[in-house]
C-alpha positions as CSV (number, residue, x, y, z in Angstrom):
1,X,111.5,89.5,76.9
2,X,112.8,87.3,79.9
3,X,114.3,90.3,81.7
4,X,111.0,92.1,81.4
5,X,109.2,89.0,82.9
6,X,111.8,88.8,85.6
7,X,111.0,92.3,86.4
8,X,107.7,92.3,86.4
9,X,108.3,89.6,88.6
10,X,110.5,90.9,91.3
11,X,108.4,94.2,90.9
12,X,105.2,91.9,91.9
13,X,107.0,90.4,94.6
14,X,108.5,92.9,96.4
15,X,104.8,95.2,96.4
16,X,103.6,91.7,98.0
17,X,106.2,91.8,100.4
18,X,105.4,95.6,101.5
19,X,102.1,94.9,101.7
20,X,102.8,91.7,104.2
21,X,105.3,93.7,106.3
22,X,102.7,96.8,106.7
23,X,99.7,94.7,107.1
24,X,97.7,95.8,104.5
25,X,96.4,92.4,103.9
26,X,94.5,92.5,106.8
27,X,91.3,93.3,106.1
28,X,90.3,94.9,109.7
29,X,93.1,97.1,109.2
30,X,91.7,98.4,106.0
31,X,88.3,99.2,107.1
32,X,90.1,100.5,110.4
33,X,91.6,103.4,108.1
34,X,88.2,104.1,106.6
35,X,86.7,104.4,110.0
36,X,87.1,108.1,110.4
37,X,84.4,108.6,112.7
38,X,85.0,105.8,115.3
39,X,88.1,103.7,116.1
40,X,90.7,105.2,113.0
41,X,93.9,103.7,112.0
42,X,96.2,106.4,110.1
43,X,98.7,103.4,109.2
44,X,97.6,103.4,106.0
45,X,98.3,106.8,105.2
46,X,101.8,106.3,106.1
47,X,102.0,103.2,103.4
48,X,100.2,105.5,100.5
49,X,102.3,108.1,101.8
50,X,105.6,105.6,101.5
51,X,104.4,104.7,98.2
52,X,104.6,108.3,96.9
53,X,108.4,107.9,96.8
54,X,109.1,105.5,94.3
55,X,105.9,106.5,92.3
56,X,107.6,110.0,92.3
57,X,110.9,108.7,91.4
58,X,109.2,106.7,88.5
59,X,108.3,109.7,87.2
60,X,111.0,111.6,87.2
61,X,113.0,108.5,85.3
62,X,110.3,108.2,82.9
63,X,110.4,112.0,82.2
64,X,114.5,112.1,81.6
65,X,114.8,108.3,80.2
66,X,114.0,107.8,76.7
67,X,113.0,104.3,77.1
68,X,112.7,101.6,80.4
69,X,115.5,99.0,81.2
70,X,113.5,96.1,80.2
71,X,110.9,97.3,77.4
72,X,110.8,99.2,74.6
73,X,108.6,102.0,75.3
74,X,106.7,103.3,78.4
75,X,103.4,102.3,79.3
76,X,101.6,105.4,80.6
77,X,97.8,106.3,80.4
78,X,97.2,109.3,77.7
79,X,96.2,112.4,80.4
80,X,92.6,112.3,79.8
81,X,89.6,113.5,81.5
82,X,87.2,111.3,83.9
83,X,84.3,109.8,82.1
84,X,81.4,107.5,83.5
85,X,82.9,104.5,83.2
86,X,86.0,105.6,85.6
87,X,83.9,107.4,87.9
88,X,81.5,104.2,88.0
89,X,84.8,101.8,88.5
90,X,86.7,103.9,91.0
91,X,83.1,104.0,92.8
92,X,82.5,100.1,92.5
93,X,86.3,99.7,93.7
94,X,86.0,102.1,96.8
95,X,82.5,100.2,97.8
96,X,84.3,97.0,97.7
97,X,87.4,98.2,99.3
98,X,85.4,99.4,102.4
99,X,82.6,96.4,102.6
100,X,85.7,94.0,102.5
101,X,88.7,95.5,103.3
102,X,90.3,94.1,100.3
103,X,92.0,95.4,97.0
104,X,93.2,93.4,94.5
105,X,97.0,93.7,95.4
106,X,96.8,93.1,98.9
107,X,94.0,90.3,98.4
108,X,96.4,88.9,95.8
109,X,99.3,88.7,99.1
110,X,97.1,87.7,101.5
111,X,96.6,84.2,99.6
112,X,100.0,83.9,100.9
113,X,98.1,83.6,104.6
114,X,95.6,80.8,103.5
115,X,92.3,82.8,105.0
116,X,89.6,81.6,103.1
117,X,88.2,85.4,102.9
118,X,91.6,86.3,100.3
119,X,90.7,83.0,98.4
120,X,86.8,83.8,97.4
121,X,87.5,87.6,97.0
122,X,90.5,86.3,94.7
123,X,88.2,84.2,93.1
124,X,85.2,86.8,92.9
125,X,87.5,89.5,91.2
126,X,88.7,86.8,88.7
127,X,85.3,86.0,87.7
128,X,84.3,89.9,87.7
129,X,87.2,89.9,85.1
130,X,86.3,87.3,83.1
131,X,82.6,88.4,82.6
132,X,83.7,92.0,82.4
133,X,85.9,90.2,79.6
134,X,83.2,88.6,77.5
135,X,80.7,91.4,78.0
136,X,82.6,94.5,77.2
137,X,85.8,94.0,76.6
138,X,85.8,92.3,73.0
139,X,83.0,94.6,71.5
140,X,84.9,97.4,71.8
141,X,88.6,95.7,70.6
142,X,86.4,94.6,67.5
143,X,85.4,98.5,67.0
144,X,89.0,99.8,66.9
């Protein structure tokens, strides 16, 4: 149990540290990218495109391993088709992303900076968490 805390740890910390060393807590570099009809920054494409690597790696291991260092079993999503509720999320999430510039990773690192902006869109996303939480959340665990 420690060494998959520790993990999870070190895991956490060194995505932080990426996303400090690429800039992608800066919020004006974010909407930047997004800008594809004015002023556009490809630097983030070369960070999704970094982050390819080890997401391909982790697949291959997970595919030849029969269980992870530091857990019992592999936590992977069942292959399942969209439904609303993704479509509507990954919309919500894209339409937040672009307004603010912020995700929840790099908002999460950019706490590290002290700009005010990290801290209330930190504290926004916790709340949407929460209420999502107590609203939806517990119904359906109570179903299953």
């Amino acid at each position: 149990m420690l060494r998959r805390v520790l993990s999870a740890i070190v895991c956490g910390l060194l995505f932080g540290a990426g996303l400090v060393a690429s800039d992608m807590i800066n919020p004006a570099r974010v909407r930047a990218f997004l800008d594809v009809a004015g002023n556009w920054d490809p630097s983030l494409a070369f960070v999704m495109g970094g982050a390819l690597i080890p997401s391909t790696l982790a697949y291959i291991i997970r595919n030849r391993w029969q269980t992870p260092l530091f857990d019992d079993q592999f936590h992977v999503p069942p292959r399942t088709k969209p439904d609303a509720r993704l479509v509507a999320g990954a919309a919500l999430f894209g339409a937040g992303w672009g307004l603010v510039g912020f995700c929840p990773g790099p908002a999460i690192a950019a706490l590290t900076t002290g700009r005010w902006q990290a801290g209330l869109f930190v504290g926004a996303m916790l709340a949407g968490m929460i209420i999502y939480r107590f609203a939806y959340a517990r119904p359906a665990l109570a179903s299953r």
